[in-house]
N, CA, C and O atoms as a GROMACS GRO file, in nm:
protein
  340
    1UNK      N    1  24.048  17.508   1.090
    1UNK     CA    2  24.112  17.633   1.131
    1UNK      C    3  24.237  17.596   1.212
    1UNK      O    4  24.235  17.514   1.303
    2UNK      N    5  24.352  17.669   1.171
    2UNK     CA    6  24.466  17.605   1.241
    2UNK      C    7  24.459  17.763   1.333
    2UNK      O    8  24.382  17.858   1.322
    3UNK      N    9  24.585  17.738   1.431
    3UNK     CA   10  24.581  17.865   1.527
    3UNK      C   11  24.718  17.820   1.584
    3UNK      O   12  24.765  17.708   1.566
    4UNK      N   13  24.775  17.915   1.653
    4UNK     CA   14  24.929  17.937   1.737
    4UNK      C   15  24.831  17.970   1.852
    4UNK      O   16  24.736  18.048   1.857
    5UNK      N   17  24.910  17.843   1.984
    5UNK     CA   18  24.846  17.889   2.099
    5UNK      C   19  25.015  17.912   2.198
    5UNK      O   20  25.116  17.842   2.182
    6UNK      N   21  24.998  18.034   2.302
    6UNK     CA   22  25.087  18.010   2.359
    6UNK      C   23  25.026  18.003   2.531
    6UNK      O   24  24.912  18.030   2.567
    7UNK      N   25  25.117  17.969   2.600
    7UNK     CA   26  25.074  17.880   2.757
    7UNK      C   27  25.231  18.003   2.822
    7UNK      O   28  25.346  18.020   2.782
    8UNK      N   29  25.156  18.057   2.924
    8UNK     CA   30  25.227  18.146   3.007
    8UNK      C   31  25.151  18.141   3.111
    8UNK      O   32  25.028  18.134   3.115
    9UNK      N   33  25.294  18.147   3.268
    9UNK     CA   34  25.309  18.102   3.403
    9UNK      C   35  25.258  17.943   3.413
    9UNK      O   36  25.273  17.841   3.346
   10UNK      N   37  25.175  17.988   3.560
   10UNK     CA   38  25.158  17.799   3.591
   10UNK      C   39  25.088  17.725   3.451
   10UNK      O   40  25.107  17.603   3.457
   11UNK      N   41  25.030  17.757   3.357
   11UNK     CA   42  24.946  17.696   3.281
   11UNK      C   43  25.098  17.652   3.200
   11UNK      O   44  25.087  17.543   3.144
   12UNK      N   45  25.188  17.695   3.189
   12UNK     CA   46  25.300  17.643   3.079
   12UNK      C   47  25.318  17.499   3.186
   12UNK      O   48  25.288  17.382   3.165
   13UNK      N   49  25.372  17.557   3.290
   13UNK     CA   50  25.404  17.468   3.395
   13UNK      C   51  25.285  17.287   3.370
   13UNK      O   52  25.306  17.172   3.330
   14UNK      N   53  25.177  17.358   3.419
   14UNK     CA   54  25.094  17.235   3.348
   14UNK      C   55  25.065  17.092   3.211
   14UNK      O   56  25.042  16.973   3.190
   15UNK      N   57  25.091  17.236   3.149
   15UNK     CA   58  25.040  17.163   2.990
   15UNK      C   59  25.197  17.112   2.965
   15UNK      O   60  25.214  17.016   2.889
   16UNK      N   61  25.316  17.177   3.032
   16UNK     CA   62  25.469  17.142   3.003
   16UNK      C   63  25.510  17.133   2.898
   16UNK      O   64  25.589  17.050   2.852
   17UNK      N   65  25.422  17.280   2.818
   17UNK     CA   66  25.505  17.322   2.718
   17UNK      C   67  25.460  17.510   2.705
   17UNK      O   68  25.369  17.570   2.762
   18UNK      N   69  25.550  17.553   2.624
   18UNK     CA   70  25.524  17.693   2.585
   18UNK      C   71  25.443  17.727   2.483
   18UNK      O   72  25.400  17.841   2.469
   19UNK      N   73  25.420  17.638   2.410
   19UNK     CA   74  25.307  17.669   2.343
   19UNK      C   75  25.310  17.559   2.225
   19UNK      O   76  25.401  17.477   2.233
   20UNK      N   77  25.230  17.550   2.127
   20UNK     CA   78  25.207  17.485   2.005
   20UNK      C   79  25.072  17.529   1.924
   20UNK      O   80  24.972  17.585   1.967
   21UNK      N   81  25.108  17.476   1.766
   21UNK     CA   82  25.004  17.491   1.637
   21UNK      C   83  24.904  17.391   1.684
   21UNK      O   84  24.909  17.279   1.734
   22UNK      N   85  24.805  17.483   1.645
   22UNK     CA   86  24.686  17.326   1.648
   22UNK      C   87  24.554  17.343   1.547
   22UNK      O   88  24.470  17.432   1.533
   23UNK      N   89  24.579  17.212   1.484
   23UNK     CA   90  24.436  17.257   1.357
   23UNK      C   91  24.336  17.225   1.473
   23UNK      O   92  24.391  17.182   1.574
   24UNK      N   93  24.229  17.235   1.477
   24UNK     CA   94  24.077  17.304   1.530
   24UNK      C   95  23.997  17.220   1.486
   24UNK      O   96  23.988  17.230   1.363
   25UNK      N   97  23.900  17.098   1.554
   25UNK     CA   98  23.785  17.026   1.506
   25UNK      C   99  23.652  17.139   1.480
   25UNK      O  100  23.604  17.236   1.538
   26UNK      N  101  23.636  17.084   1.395
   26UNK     CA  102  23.485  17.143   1.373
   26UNK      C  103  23.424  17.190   1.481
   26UNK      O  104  23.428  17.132   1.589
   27UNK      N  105  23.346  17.328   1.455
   27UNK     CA  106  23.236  17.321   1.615
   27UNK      C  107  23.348  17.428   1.693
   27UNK      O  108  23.316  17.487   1.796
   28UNK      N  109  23.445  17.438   1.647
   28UNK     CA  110  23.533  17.554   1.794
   28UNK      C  111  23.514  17.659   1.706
   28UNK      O  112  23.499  17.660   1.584
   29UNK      N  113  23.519  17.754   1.793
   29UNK     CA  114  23.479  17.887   1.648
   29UNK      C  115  23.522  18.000   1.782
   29UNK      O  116  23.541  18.112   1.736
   30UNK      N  117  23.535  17.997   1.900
   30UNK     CA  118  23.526  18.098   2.008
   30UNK      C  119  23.628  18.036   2.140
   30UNK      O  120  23.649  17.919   2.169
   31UNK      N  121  23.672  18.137   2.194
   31UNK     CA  122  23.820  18.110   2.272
   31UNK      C  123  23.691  18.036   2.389
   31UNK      O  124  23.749  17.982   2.484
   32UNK      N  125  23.627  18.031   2.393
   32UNK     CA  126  23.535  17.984   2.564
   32UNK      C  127  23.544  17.803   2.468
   32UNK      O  128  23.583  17.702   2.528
   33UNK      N  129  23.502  17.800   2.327
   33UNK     CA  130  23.499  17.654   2.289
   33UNK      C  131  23.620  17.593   2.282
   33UNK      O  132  23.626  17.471   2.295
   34UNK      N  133  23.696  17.644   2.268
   34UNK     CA  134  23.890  17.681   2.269
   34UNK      C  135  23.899  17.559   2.390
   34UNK      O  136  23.926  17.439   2.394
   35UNK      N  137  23.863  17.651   2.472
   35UNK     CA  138  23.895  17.657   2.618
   35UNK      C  139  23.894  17.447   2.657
   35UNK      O  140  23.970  17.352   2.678
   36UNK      N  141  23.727  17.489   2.643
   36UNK     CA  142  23.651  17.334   2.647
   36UNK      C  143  23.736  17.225   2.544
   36UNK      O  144  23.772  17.115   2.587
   37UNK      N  145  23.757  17.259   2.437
   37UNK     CA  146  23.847  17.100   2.380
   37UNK      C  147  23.951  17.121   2.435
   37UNK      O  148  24.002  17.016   2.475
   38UNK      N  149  24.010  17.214   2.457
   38UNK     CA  150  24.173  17.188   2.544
   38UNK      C  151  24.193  17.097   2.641
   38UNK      O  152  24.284  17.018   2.662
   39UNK      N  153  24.044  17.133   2.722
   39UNK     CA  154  24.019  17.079   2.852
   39UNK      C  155  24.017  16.916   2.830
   39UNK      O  156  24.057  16.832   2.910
   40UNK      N  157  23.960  16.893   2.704
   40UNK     CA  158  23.873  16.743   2.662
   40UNK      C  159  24.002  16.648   2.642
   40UNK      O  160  24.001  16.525   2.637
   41UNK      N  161  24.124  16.741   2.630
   41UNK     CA  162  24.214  16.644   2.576
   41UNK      C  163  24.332  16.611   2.710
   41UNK      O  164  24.454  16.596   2.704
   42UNK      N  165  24.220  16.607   2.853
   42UNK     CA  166  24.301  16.538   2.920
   42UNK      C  167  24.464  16.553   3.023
   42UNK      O  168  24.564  16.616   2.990
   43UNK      N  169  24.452  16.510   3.090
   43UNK     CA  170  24.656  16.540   3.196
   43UNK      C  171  24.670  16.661   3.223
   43UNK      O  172  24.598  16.706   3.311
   44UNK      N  173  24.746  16.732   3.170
   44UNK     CA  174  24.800  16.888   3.195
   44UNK      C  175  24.668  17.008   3.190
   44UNK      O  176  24.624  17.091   3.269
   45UNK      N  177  24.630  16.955   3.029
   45UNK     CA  178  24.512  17.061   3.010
   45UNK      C  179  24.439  17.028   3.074
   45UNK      O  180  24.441  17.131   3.141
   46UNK      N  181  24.365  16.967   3.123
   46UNK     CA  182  24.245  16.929   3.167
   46UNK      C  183  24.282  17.021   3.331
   46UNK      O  184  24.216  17.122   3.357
   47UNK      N  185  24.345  16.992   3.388
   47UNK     CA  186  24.363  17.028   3.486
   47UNK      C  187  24.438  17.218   3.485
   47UNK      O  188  24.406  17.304   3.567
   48UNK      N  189  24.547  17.240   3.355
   48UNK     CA  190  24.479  17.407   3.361
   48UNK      C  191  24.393  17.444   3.283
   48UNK      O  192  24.432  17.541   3.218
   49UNK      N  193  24.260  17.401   3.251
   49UNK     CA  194  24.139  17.460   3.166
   49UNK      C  195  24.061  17.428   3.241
   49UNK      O  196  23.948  17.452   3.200
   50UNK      N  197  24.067  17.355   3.399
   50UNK     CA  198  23.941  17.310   3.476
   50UNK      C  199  23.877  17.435   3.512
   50UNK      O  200  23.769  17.402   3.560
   51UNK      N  201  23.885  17.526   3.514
   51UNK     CA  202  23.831  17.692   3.614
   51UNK      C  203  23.851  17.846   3.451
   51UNK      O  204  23.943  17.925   3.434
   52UNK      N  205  23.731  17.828   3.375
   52UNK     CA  206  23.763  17.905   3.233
   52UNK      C  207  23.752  18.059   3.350
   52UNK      O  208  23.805  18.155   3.294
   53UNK      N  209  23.712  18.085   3.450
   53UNK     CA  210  23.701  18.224   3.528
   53UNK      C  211  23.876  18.264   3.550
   53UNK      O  212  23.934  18.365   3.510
   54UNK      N  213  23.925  18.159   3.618
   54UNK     CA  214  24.053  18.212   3.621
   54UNK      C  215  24.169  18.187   3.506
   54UNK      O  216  24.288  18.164   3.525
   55UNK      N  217  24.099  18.197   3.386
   55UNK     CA  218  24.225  18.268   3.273
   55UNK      C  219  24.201  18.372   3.221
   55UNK      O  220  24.089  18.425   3.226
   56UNK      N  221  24.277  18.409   3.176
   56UNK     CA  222  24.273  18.536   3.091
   56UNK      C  223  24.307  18.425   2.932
   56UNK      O  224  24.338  18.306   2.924
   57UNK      N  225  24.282  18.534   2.822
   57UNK     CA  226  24.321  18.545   2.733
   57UNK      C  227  24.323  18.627   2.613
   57UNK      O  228  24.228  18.705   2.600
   58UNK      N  229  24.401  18.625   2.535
   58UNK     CA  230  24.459  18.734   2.457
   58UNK      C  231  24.426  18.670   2.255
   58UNK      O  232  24.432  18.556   2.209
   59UNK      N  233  24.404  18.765   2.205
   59UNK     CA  234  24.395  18.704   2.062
   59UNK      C  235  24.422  18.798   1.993
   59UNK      O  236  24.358  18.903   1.990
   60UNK      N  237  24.579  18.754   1.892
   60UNK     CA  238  24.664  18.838   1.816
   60UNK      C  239  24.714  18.966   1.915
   60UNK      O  240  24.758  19.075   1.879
   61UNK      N  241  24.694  18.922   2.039
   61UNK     CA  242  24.782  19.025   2.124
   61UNK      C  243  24.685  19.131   2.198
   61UNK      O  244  24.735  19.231   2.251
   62UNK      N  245  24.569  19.110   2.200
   62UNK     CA  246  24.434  19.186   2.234
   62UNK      C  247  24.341  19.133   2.362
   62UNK      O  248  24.223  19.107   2.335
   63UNK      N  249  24.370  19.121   2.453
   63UNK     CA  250  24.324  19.054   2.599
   63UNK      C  251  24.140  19.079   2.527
   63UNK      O  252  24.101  19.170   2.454
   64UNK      N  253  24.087  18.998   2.564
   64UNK     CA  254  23.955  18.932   2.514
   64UNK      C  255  23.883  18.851   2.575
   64UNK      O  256  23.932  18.752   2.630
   65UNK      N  257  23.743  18.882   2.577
   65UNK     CA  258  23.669  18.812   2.638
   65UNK      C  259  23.643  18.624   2.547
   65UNK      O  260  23.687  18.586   2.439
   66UNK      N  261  23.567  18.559   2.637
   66UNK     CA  262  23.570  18.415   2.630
   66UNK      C  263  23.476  18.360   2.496
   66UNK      O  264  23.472  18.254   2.434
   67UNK      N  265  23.409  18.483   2.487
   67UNK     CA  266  23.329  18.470   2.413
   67UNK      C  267  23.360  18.543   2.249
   67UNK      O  268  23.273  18.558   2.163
   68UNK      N  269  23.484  18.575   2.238
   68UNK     CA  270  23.574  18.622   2.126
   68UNK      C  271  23.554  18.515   2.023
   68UNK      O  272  23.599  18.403   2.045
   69UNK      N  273  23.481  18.543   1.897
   69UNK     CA  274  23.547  18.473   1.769
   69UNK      C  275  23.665  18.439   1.698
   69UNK      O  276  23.737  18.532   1.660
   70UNK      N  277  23.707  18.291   1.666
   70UNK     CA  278  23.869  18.316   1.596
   70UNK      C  279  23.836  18.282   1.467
   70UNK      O  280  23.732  18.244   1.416
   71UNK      N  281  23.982  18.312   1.412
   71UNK     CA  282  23.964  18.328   1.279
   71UNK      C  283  24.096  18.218   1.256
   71UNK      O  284  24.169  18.189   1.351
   72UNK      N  285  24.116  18.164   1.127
   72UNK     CA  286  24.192  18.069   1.057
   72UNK      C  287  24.359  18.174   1.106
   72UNK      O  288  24.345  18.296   1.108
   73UNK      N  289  24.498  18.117   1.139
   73UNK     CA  290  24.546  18.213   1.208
   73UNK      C  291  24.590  18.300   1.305
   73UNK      O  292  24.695  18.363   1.313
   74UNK      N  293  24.492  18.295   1.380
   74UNK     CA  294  24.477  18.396   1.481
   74UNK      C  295  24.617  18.338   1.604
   74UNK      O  296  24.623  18.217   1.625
   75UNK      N  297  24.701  18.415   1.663
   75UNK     CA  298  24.773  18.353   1.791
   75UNK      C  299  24.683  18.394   1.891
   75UNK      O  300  24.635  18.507   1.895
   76UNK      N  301  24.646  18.260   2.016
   76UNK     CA  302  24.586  18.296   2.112
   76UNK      C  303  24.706  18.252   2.243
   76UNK      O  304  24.785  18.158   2.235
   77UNK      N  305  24.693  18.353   2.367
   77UNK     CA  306  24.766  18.338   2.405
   77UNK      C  307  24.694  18.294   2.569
   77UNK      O  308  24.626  18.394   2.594
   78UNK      N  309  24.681  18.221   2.657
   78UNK     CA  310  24.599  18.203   2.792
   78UNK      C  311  24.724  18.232   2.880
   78UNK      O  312  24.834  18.199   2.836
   79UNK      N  313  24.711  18.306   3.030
   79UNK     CA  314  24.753  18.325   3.145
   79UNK      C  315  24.671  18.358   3.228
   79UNK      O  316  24.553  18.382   3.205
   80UNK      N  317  24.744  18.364   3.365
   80UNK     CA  318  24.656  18.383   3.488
   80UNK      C  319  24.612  18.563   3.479
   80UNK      O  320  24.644  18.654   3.403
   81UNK      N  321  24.542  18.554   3.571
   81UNK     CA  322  24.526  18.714   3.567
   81UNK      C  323  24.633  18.775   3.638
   81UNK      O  324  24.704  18.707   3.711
   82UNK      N  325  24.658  18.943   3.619
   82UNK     CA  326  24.781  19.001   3.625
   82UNK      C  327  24.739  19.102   3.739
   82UNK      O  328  24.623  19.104   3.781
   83UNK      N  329  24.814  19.168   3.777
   83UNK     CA  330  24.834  19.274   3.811
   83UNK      C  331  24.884  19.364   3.765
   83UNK      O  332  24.976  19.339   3.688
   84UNK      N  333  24.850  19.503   3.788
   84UNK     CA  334  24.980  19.614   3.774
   84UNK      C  335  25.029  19.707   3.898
   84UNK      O  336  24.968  19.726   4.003
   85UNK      N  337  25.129  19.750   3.866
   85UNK     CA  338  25.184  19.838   3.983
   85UNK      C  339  25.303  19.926   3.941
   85UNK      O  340  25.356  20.001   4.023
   0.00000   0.00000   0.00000
């Protein structure tokens, strides 16, 4: 399964990029397993995927829980949590 991920505020800052394609090992099927290989691969990610409570994330533009299924496709997008006003 390939996927478009994009990285907004400190997490861009981290990973020190805005985003990238990424084909998907076997076994990820849900933004919370997402989460965990991001984390696995170490430096930037590892350190913004250490705390899965404080991200948000979004799939095809739809803020979503962690436990969201993806599909072949899908853009997922992670940031901090927001405010409004």
């Amino acid at each position: 399964m390939k996927l478009k991920l994009l990285y907004f505020a400190w997490l861009r800052q981290e990973i020190g990029n805005a985003g990238e394609e990424l084909q998907l090992p076997a076994g990820v099927a849900t933004v919370e397993q997402l989460m965990s290989h991001l984390r696995s691969r170490g430096g930037g990610y590892a350190h913004a995927f250490a705390e899965d409570a404080v991200l948000r994330a979004a799939v095809n533009k739809k803020v979503v829980d962690i436990s969201q299924s993806l599909s072949d496709g899908d853009e997922v997008a992670f940031f901090p949590p927001f405010t409004g006003g």
